[in-house]
C-alpha positions as CSV (number, residue, x, y, z in Angstrom):
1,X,1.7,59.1,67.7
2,X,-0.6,56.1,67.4
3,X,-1.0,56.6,63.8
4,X,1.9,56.9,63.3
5,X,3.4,54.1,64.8
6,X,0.5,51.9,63.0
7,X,1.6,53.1,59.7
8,X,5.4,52.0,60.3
9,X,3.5,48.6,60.8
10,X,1.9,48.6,57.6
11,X,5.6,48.6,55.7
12,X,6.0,45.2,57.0
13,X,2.6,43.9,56.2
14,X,3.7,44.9,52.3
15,X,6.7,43.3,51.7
16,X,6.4,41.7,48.6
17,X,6.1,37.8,48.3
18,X,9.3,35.3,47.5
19,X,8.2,32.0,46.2
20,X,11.3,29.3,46.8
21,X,9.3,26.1,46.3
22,X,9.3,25.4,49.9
23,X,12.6,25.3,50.2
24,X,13.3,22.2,48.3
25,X,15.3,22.2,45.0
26,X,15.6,25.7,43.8
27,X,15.1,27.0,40.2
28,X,13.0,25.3,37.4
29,X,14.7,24.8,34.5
30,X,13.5,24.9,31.6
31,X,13.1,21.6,29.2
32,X,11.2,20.4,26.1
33,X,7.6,18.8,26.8
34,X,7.3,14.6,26.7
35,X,3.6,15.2,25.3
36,X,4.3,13.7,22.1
37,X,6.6,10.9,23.3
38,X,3.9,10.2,26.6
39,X,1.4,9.9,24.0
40,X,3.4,8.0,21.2
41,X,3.5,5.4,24.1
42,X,0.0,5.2,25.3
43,X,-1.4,4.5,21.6
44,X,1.4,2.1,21.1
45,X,0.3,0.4,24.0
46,X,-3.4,0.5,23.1
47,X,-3.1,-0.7,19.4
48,X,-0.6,-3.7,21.2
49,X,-3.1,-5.1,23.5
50,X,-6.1,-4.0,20.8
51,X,-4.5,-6.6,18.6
52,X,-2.4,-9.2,21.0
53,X,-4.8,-10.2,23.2
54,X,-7.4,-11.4,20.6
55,X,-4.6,-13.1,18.1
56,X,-2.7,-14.2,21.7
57,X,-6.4,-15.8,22.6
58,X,-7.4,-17.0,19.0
59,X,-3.8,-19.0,19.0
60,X,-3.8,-20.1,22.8
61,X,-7.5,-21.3,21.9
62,X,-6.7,-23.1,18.4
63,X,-3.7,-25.0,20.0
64,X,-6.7,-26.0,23.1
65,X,-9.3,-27.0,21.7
66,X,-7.8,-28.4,18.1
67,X,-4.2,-29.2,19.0
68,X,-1.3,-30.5,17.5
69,X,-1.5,-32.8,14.3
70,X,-0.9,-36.4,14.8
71,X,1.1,-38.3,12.5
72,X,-0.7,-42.2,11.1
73,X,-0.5,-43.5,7.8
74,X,-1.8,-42.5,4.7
75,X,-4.3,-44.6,4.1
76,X,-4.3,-46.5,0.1
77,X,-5.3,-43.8,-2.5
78,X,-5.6,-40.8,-0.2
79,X,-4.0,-38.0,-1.7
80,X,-3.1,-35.3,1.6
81,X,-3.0,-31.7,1.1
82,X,-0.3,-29.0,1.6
83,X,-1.5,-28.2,5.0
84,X,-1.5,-31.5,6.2
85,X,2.2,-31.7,6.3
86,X,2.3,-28.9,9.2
87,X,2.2,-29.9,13.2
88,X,0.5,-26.6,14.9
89,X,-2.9,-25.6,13.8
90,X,-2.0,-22.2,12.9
91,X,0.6,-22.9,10.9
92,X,-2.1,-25.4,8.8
93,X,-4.4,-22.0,8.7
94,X,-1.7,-20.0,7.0
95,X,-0.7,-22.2,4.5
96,X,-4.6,-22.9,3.7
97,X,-5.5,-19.4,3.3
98,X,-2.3,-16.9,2.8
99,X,0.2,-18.7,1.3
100,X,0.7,-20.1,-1.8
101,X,1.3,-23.8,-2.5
102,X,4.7,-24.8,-3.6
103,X,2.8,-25.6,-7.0
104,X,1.2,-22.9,-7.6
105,X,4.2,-20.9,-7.1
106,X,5.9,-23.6,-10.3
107,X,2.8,-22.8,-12.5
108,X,3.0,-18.8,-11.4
109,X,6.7,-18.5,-12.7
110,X,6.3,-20.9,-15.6
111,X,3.3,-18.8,-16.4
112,X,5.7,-15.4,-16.5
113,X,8.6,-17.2,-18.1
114,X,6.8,-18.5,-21.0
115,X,5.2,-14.9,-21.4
116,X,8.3,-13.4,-21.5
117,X,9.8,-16.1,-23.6
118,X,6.7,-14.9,-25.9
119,X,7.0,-11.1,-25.8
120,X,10.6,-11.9,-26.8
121,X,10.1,-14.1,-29.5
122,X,7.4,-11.8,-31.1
123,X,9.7,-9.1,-30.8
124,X,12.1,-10.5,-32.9
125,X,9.8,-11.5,-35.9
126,X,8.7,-7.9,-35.7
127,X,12.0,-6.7,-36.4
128,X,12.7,-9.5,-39.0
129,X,9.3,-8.3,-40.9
130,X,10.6,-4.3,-40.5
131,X,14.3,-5.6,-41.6
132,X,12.6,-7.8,-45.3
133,X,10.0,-4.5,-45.9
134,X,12.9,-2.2,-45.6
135,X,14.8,-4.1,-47.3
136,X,12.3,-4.8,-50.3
137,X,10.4,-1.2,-49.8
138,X,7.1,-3.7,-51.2
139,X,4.9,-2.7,-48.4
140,X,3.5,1.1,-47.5
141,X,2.4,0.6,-44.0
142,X,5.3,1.2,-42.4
143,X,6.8,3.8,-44.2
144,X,3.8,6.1,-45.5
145,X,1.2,7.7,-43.3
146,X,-2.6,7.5,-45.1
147,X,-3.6,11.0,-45.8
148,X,-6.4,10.7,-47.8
149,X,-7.4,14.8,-48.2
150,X,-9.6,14.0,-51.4
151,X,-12.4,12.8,-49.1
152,X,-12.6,15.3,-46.7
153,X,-12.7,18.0,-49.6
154,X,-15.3,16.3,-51.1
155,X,-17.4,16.0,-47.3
156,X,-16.7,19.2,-47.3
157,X,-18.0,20.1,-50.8
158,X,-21.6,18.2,-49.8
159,X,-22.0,19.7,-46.5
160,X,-21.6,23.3,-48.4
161,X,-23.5,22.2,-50.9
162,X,-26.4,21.6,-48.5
163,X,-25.7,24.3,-46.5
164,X,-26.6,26.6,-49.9
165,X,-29.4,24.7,-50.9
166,X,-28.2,23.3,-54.1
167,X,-26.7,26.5,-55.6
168,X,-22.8,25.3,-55.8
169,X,-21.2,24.1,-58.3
170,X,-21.5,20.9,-60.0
């Protein structure tokens, strides 16, 4: 009867397991990963501070240690330049090295102007001169193509006549 009352025992012991997270919440559900969004953030972050903190430090440093321009004077005969005109150090730097002068950008589009004005203007003689040789028929250039078959018959002729030694026809 021992044994028998153990084994009752043992139908207990292998109850299967329920897992109820402790109690708290109840079922997961189900949603779509934030993988690519987490990580979307972390480089943006990176490549922010990667490049704000040296430009933040070169323009905090610039505005230090060179400061704000001054205005005096011109002296007699002193012609300034463009980036003279400008207050904040970085400003000066930019229009030194990226941006064009307010000249340059006159002689750029007078440049492309009088190009066009050019492309134009030898577009139209070219139609005059097509208009006076149609109209004349006095020059072939336009009208003919050069097909000049004689010659290559006669290369033709001299590379056979080679070829056979001499024993073609005259």
């Amino acid at each position: 009867m021992t044994v028998l009352s153990r084994l009752s025992n043992l139908r207990q012991v292998m109850v299967h397991q329920v897992r109820n997270g402790g109690g708290i919440g109840g079922a997961i559900e189900n949603r779509p990963s934030r993988w690519s969004w987490d990580l979307f953030k972390d480089y943006m972050h990176l490549y922010i501070l990667i490049g704000a903190i040296p430009i933040g430090a070169i323009i905090v440093g610039s505005n230090l240690m060179v400061g704000q321009a001054v205005l005096k004077p011109i002296p007699e005969g002193y012609d300034p330049k463009e980036e003279e005109y400008y207050k904040s150090p970085v400003t000066r730097w930019f229009v030194r090295n990226i941006f064009r002068s307010t000249q340059q950008q006159y002689e750029m589009r007078a440049c492309r102007y009088w190009e066009e004005q050019k492309k134009s203007e030898m577009f139209l003689l070219m139609k005059e001169v097509r208009r006076v040789q149609k109209l004349n028929q006095d020059y072939k250039g336009w009208y003919t193509k050069e097909n000049d078959g004689a010659m290559y018959l006669r290369m033709a002729m001299n590379s056979q006549k080679e070829y056979m030694g001499g024993a073609g026809r005259d």
